[in-house]
N, C-alpha and C positions, 0 to 999 in steps of 0.2 A: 520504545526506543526512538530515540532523538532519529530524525531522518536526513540523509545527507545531504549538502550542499550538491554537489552533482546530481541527485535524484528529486529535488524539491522542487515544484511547476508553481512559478509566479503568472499568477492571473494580469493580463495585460491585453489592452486594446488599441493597440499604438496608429493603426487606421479611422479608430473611432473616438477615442478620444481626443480632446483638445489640449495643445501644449499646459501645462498651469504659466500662469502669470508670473512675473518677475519675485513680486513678495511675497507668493504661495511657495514660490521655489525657495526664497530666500528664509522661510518660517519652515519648510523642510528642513534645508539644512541645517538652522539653527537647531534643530530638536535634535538631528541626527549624530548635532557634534557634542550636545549635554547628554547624550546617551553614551556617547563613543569617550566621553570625560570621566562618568560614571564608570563604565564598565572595563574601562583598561585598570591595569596593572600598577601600582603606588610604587614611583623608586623610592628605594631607601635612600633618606638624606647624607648619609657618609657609608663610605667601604670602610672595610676594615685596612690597616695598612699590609702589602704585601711584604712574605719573606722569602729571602734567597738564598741556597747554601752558599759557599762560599765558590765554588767552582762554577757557578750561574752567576754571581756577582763579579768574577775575573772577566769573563764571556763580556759580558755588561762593558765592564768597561773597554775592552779592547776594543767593541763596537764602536763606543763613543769618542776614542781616540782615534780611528779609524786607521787601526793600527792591522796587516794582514793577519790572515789564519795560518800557522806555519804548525798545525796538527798533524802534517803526515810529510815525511822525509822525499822528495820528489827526484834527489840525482842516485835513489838505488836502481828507477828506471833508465838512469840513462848510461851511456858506454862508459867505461871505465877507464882509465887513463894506467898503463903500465905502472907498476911500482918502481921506487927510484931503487936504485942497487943498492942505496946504507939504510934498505927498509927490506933485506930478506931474512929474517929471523923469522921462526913460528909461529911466535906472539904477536908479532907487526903482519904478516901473511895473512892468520886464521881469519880474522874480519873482512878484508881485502878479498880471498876466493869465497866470504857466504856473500857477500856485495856481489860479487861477480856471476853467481849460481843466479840470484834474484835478475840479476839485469838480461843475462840470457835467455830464462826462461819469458821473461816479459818479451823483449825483442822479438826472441821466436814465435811467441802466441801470438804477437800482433804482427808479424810479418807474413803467419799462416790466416790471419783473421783478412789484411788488405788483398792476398791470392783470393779469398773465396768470395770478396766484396768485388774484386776487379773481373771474376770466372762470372758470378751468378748476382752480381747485384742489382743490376740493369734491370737484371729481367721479374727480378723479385718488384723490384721497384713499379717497374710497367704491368705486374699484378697487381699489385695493391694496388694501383693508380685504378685497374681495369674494376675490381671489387668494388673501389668507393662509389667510383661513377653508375656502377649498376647499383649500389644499395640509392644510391641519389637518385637516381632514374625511378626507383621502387617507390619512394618517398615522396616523389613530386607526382606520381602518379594517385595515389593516395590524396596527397592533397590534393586537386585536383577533382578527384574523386566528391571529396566531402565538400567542397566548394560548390558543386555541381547539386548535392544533396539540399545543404544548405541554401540555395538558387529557387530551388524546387519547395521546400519548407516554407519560405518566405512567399513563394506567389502563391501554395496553397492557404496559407494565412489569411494572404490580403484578401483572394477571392471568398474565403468563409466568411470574414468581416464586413466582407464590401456586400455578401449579400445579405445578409443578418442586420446590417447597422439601422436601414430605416427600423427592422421589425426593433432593436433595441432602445431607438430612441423614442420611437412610441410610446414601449413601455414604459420609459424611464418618463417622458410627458405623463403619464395615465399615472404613475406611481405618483408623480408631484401632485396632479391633480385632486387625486387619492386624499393624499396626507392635509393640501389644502381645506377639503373637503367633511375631514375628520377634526381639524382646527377649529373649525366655522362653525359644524356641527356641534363640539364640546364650548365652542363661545355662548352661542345661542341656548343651548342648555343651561347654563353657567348662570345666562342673564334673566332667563325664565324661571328660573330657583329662585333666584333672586326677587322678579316680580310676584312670585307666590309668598313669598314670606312677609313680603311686604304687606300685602291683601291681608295678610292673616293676620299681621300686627293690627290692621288698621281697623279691623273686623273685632279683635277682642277687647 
């Protein structure tokens, strides 16, 4: 199982090691970005064209003509103006009182909606204000907290590095010296094969 980004511990000595050089950085990044070219995603060279019904294509254009939305009838909320007297027939009336049912009921709900905002608003308001401020207060506490952590991580860091670093570069001296050493060793073997075979040529 692939291990996670959040759980995967990169090896790093940022006390003991030295910055890299300009074009070691710059020979990084270039690898990093024929990686990151390799390994993204190919867009496709053309979409396909899109299709609209016909009621998203009205839409469309209204937008573009910036023309308004007149989707929903807005004077059934508002007061109603008496009927004229040469409009009391049934048939002229029946529309005029379901308009008028509409309007009063909105009226009324919103006239009971502003008594219960003008009774208990305030105070609703000055809790939630009081809520945000304590979950804030929680949060900055927290941070804080981990700031405090991370403070602590960083100076145990430096003090395991800073004591460790001569015994590291030692090693890292002794490892060079090492592989020098095995260089030189497999040279002089190399050239000693070589002077035996000669001897041997010169001998037969």
């Amino acid at each position: 199982m692939a291990s996670s980004i959040r759980t995967t511990v990169h090896e790093s000595l940022p006390y003991i090691d030295t910055d890299p050089t300009p074009s070691e950085r710059s020979a990084a990044e270039a690898l990093i970005s024929a990686e990151a070219e390799l390994s993204s995603p190919r867009a496709p060279t053309s979409y396909p064209a899109p299709t609209f019904t016909p009621l998203f294509q009205a839409e469309l254009s209204r937008i573009s003509s910036q023309q308004p939305l007149n989707a929903i009838d807005l004077t059934r909320y508002e007061a109603q103006d008496a009927p004229s007297p040469t409009c009391q027939t049934p048939s002229h009336l029946t529309p005029l009182i379901s308009r008028a049912y509409t309007t009063h009921t909105y009226l009324q709900s919103r006239q009971t909606h502003l008594q219960l905002l003008d009774a208990y608003g305030k105070n609703a308001w000055l809790v939630g204000n009081w809520q945000t401020e304590a979950d804030l207060a929680v949060l900055e506490r927290e941070l804080a907290a981990a700031k405090r952590e991370i403070d602590v991580v960083n100076i145990q860091r430096r003090r395991l590095q800073d004591e460790v670093g001569e015994e590291l570069k030692g090693l890292e001296e002794a490892w060079r010296k090492g592989v020098g050493r095995v260089l030189e060793t497999e040279v002089a073997t190399e050239t000693l094969r070589h002077q035996v075979l000669a001897k041997q040529r010169g001998g037969g």
